[in-house]
C-alpha positions in Angstrom: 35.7 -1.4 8.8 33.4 -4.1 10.0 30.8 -4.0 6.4 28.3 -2.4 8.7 26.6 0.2 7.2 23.2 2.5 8.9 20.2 2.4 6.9 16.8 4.0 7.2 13.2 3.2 6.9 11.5 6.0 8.5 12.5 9.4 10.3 14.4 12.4 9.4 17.4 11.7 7.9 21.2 13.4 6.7 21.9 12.2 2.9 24.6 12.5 0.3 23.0 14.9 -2.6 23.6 13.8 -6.3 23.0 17.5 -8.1 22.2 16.1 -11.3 18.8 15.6 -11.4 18.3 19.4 -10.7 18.9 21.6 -7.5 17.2 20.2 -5.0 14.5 22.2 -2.7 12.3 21.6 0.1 9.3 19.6 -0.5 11.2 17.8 -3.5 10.4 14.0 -3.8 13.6 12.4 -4.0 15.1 9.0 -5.5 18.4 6.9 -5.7 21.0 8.5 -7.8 22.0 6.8 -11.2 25.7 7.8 -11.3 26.7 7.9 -7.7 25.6 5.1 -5.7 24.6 6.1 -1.9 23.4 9.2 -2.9 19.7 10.4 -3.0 19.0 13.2 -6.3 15.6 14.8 -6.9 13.1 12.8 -8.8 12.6 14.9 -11.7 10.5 13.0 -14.1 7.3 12.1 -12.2 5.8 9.7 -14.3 9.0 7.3 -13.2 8.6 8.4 -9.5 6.5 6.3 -8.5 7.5 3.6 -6.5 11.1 5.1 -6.6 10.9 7.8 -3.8 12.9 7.8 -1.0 11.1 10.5 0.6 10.5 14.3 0.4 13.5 17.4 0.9 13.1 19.0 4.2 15.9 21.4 3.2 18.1 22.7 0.6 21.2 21.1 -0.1 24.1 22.2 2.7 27.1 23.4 0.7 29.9 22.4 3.1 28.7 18.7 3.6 26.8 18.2 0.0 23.7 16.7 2.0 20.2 17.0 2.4 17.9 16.6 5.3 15.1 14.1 4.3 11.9 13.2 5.5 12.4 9.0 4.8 8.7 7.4 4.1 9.2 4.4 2.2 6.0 2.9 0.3 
């Protein structure tokens, strides 16, 4: 209500998972999603990762709440 929205810099975090870059799995590196803004997909194409990781999959995507645990480690 207030415009106030949570954001991380470090630490384990709860996301919103954007399926389209692949099924995501642990140990995944993982990036901003294109289509759906707020939303963290896996960065599939590693030579455009770089520099666009939010952080590495510490689980697999969590069907009743569509989100992934993440491990947030901004460079």
């Amino acid at each position: 209500g207030d415009g106030n929205l949570p954001i991380a810099m470090s630490g384990r975090v709860w996301v919103y998972a954007d399926p389209s870059g692949g099924e995501i799995k642990p140990g995944d590196r993982l990036t901003t999603s294109g289509s759906k803004p707020g939303y963290a997909m896996k960065a599939a194409d590693s030579g455009r990762a770089d520099g666009a990781v939010l952080g590495k999959a510490m689980t697999t995507v969590d069907q009743q709440t569509g989100m992934v645990l993440v491990l947030v480690n901004l460079q």
